[in-house]
N, C-alpha and C positions, 0 to 999 in steps of 0.2 A: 558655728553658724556662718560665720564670714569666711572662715576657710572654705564650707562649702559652696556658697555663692558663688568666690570667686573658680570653683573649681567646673562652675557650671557649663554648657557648650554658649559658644557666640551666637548660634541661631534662637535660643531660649534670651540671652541678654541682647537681643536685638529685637525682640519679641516685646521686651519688660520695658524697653526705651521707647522704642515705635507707640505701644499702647499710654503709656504714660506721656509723651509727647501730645499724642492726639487729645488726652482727654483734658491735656490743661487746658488747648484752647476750645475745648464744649463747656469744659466746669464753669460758673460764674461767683463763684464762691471763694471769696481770697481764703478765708480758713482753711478752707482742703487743699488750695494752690502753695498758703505758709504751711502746711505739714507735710505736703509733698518735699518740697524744700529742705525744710529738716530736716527728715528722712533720707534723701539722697546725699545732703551736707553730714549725719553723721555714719550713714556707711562708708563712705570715702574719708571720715576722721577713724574712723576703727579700723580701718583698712592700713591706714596710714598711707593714704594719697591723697590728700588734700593739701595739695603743692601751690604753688605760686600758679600754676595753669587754671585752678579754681580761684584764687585769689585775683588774676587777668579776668576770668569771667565778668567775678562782681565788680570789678573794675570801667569795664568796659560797659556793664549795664548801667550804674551810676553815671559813669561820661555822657553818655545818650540820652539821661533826663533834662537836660536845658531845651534840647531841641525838640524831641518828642511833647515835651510840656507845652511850647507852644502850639505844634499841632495838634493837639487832641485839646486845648483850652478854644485854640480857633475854633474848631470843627464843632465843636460841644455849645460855645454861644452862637455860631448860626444855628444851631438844632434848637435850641432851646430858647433865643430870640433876646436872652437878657445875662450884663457879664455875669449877674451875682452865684445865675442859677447857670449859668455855663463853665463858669470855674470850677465850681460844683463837682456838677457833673464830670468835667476834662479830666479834672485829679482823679477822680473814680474809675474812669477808663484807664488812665493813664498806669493807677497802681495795679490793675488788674493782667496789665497789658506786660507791664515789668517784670509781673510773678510767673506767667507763662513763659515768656522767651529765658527767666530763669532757671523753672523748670527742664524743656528740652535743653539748656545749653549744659546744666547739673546730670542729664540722664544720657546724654552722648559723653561726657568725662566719663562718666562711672563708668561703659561698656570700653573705652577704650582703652583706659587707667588697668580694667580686669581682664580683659583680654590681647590676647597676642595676636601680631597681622596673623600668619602662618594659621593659630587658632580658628580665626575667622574665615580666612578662605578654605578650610579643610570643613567648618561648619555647614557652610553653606554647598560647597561641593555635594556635602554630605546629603545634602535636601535635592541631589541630580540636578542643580540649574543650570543654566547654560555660560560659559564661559568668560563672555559677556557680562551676565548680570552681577554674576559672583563678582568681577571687579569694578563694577559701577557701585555696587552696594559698599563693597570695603573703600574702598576709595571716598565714597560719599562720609562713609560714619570717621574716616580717620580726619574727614576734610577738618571741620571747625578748630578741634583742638590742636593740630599742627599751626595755625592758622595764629592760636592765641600762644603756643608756645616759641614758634617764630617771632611775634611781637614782643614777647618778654624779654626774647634778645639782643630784638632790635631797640629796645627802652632801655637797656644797660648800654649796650654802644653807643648810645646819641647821651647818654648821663653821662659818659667818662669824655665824652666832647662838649659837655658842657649845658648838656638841653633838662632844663628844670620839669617833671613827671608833671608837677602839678600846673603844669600850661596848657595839659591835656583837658583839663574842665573847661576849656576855651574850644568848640568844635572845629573853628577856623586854624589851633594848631596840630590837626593831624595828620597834617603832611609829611614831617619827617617819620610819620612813622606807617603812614598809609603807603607813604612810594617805595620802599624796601621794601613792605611786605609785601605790595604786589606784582612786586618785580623778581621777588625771589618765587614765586608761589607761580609766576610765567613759568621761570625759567624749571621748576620741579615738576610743571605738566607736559613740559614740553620734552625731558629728558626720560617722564616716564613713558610719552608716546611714544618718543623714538628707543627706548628698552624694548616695552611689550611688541613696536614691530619688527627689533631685531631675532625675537625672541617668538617669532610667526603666532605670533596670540589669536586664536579663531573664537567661534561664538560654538565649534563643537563641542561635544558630553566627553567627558575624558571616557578612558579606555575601560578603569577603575576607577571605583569611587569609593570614599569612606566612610563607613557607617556609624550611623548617629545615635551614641552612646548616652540617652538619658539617665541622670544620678537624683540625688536630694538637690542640688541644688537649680537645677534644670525644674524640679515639680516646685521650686518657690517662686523661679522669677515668674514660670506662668502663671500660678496661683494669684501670684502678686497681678501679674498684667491684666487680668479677668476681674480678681476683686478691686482693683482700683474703680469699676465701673459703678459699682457697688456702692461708693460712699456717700456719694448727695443724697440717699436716699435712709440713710442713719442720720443723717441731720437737720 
């Protein structure tokens, strides 16, 4: 079953991310947002990639609860006019809020962990789109995980100089590790701009294009991307 997933096209696994991304933030139901979760946390343990780039995920989600906790505790006792019933309520947003951005952050690993660049831009080709879009899309889905996998690098560099990880529960220390990344992640858009214009990249249809080979795994992730819509309505 997991050989075939992964053997599925990029345009069916960008399909199964896109749909499951949208629905966690429609769902209001943390249970179907925790088995979402699951779900993607043990395909990527069967798979055997569930690396330290997932690991940086939950990482980075837990770091963000100090601050966000305050904004959604603020935000929730002006709504509700009183702290008891506003702390209340903030934690409620706050955990609901946590379980979506871990879901898309869990459903963009998976497609990119299974699939290969090459894969992806031969998928989408595949679908006749224009030059253009085919690399705004690959580009877009490879963006976050390069992003968390760059940071993990840059967390061992700044450890073997001495910078303690767990300073990062502090939001005011992530500096040393926000300026590298955003400084290398400049200098990686800037070297791919000037590639794809040495490389006369246009927004035309190629000449030839390659056809889109649905398998087993290609009829699960859609199956999957449609019946996800399906579930609040079993429970």
């Amino acid at each position: 079953m997991i050989a075939a997933l992964r053997r599925g096209s990029a345009a069916a696994k960008c399909a199964f991310a896109v749909s499951v991304s949208a629905y966690a933030f429609y769902c209001e139901d943390w249970r179907i947002l925790v088995g979402l979760i699951l779900l993607l946390c043990g395909l990527l343990a069967a798979s055997r990639t569930f690396d330290k780039m997932v690991w940086l995920a939950l990482g980075v989600c837990l770091a963000s609860l100090p601050t966000l906790l305050a904004l959604f505790v603020l935000g929730a006792v002006e709504k509700a006019g009183g702290w008891r019933e506003g702390v209340r309520l903030g934690l409620a947003w706050l955990s609901v809020f946590e379980l979506r951005l871990l879901v898309m952050l869990l459903a963009d690993i998976l497609v990119v962990k299974w699939t290969t660049f090459s894969d992806l831009l031969l998928s989408l080709r595949a679908l006749r789109l224009p030059g253009k879009v085919v690399l705004f899309f690959s580009t877009l889905v490879t963006l976050l995980p390069s992003i968390f996998s760059l940071a993990g690098h840059v967390v061992e560099v700044q450890r073997c100089r001495g910078f303690d990880p767990k300073r990062l529960r502090n939001p005011k220390n992530f500096l040393p590790l926000f300026v590298p990344v955003f400084l290398a992640q400049m200098r990686r858009s800037t070297d791919l701009a000037l590639s794809l214009e040495l490389r006369g990249i246009s927004g035309a249809p190629p000449v030839r294009t390659a056809r889109l080979a649905l398998g087993l795994g290609d009829a699960l992730f859609l199956a999957a991307a449609v019946a996800v819509w399906f579930l609040g309505r079993g429970l």
